[in-house]
C-alpha positions as CSV (number, residue, x, y, z in Angstrom):
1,X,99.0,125.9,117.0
2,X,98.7,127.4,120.4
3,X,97.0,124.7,123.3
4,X,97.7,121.6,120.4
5,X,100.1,119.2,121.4
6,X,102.9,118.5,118.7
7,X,104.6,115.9,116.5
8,X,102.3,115.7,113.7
9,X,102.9,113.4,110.1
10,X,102.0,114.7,106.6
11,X,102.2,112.7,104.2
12,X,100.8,113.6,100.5
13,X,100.2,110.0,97.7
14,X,99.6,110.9,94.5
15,X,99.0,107.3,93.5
16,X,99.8,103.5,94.1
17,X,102.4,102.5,91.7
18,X,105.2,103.8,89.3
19,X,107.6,104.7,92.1
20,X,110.7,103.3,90.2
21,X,110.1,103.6,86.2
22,X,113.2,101.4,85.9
23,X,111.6,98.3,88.0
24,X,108.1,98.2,87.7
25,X,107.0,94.9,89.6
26,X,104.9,95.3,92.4
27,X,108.0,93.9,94.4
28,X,109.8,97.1,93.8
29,X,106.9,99.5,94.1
30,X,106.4,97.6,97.4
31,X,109.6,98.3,98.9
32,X,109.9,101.8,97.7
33,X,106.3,102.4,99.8
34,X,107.6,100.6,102.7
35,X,111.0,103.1,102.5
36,X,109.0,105.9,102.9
37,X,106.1,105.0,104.9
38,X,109.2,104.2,107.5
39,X,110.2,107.9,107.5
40,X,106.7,109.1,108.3
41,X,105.1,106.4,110.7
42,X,107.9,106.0,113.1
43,X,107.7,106.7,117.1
44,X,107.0,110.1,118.6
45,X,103.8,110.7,115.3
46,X,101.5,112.0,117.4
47,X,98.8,112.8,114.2
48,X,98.7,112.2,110.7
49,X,97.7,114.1,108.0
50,X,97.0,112.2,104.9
51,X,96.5,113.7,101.4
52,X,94.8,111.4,98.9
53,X,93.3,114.9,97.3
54,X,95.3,114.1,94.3
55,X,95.5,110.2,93.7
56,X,95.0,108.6,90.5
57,X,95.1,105.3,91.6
58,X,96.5,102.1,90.9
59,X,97.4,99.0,93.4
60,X,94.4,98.1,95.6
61,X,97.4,96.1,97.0
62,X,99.8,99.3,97.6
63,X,97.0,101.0,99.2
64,X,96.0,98.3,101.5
65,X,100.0,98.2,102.4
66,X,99.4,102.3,104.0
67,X,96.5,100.9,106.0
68,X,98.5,98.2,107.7
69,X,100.9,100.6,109.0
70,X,97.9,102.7,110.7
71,X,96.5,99.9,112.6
72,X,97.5,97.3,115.6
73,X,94.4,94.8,115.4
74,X,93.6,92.9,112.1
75,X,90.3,94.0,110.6
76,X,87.8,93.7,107.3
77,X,88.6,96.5,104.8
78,X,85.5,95.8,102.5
79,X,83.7,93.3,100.6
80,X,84.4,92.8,97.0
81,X,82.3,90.8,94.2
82,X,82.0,90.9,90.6
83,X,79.2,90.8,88.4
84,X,79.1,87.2,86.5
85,X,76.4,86.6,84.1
86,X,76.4,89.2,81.0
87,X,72.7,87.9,80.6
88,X,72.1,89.2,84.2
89,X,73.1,92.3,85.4
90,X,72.2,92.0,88.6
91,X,73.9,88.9,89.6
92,X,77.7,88.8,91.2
93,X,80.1,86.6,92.4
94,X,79.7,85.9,96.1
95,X,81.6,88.7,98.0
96,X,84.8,88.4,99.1
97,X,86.2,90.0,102.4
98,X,89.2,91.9,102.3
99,X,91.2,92.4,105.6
100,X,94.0,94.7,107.0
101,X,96.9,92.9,108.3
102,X,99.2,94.7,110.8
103,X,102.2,95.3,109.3
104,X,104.6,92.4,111.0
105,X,108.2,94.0,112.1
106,X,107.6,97.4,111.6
107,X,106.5,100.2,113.5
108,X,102.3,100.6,113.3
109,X,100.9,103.9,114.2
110,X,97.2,103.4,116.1
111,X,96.8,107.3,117.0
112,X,94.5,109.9,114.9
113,X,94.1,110.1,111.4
114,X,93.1,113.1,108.8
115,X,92.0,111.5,105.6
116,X,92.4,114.2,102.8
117,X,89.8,113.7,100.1
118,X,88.2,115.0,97.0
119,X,87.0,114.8,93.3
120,X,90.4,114.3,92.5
121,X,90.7,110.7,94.8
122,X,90.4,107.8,92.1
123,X,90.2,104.1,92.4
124,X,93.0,102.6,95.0
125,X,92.9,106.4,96.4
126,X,89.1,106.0,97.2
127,X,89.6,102.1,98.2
128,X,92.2,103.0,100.8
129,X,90.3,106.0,102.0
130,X,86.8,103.2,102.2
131,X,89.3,100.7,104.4
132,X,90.4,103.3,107.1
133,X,86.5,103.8,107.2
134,X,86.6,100.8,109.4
135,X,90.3,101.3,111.1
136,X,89.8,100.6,114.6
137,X,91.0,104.0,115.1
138,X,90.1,106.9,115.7
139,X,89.9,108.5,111.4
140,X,88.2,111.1,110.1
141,X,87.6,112.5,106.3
142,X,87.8,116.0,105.6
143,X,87.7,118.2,102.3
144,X,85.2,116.2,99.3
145,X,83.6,113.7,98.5
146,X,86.3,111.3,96.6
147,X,85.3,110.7,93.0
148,X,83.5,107.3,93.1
149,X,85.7,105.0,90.7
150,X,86.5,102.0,92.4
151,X,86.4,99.2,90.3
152,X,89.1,97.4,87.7
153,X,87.7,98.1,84.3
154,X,87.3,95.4,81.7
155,X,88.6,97.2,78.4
156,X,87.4,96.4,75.1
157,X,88.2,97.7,71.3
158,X,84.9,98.1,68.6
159,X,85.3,97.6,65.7
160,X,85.7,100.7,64.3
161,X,89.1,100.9,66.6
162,X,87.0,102.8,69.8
163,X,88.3,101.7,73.1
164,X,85.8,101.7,76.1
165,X,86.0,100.2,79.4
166,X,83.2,99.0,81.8
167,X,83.9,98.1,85.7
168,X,82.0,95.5,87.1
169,X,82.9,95.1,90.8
170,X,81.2,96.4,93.6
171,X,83.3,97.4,96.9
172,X,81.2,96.7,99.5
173,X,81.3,98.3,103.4
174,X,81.4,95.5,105.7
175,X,78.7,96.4,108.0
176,X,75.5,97.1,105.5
177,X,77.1,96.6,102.2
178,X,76.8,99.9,100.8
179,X,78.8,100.6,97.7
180,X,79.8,104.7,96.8
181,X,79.8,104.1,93.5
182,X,78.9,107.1,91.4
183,X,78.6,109.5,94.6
184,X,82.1,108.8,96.0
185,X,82.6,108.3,99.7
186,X,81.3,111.6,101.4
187,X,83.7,113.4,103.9
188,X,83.0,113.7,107.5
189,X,83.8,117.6,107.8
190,X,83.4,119.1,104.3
191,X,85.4,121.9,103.7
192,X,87.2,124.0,100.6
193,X,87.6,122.6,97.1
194,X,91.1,122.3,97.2
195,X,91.8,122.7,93.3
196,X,89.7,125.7,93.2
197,X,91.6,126.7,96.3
198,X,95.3,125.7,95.1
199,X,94.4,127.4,91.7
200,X,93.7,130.6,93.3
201,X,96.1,130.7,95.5
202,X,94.1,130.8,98.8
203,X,94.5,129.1,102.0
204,X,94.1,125.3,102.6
205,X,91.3,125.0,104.0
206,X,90.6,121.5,104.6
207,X,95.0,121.4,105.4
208,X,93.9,123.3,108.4
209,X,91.2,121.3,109.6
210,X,93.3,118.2,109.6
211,X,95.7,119.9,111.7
212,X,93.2,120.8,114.1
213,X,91.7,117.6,114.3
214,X,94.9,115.4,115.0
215,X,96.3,117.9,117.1
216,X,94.3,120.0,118.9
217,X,91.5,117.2,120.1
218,X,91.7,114.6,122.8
219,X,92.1,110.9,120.6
């Protein structure tokens, strides 16, 4: 882009787990993110571009691992309780902080960050997108609002052989506790519905944004 400074990052996760169908412990997904978050978050990134548009989910734990690459300072990611009385709905478990680590021995990248969201960001896609909320660094969101699915879901069968499941956590932002259940964590700049956009075969909108706002403005 013409007056933007160079050396931006893309990098596109379509979920948090299954990245070896032959080993799949956490161990193995683990190393396998650590690979290739190594060949993206390396010295000279000066911006990074990062697509959650189209993220399933998966490991809260996985996720957390991309966030500790993007910082230098340890930090609280959320607050997470439980509801504990089937009696009483509105009674939980005391909440329990969840921090970001620095990644020890590896390179960690503390300049600007695009978050790439929309209705398409599920679960560990939306809880990594809520923990760069507080990354000490400068983030922002751009595209839609995620889809607003964080919690593990307790899975039950009727009967009458029906499955269902029913979440019963709350993730929690540090600061006032507000949860995005149901809404989905809103984007900063809202811009183009990438499906819509993908499926029509139009330009990237909210692509272009990102670029412009890790390259072209002062961090």
């Amino acid at each position: 882009m013409p007056g933007c400074r160079d050396g931006a990052g893309y990098l596109r996760i379509s979920g948090f787990g299954g990245y070896d169908g032959n080993s799949p412990t956490y161990a193995r997904n683990s190393a396998i993110l650590d690979q290739t978050l190594s060949q993206v978050i390396r010295p000279g990134l000066r911006g990074l571009a990062l697509d959650l548009r189209i993220n399933g989910g998966g490991s809260d734990a996985l996720a957390l691992q991309v966030a500790e690459r993007l910082t230098d300072r340890a930090y609280v990611a959320y607050a997470k309780r439980a509801r504990n009385d089937p009696a009483h709905p509105g009674r939980h478990t005391r909440p329990q902080s969840v921090r970001v680590q620095p990644a020890p021995d590896r390179f960690r990248y503390t300049g600007p960050v695009a978050v790439l969201t929309g209705g398409e960001t599920y679960s560990a896609g939306e809880t990594l997108t809520q923990a760069l909320i507080q990354r000490p660094a400068r983030t922002v969101r751009i595209g839609q609002s995620t889809q607003g699915v964080f919690s593990d879901v307790l899975e039950r069968i009727l009967p009458n052989g029906w499955t269902f499941g029913l979440p019963n956590e709350e993730y929690r932002t540090p600061s006032d506790g507000k949860t995005f259940d149901g809404e989905g964590i809103p984007p900063d700049i809202r811009t183009g519905n990438f499906v819509q956009e993908i499926a029509k075969g139009t330009h990237d909108s909210a692509f272009a944004q990102a670029l412009a706002v890790i390259l072209c403005q002062s961090e």
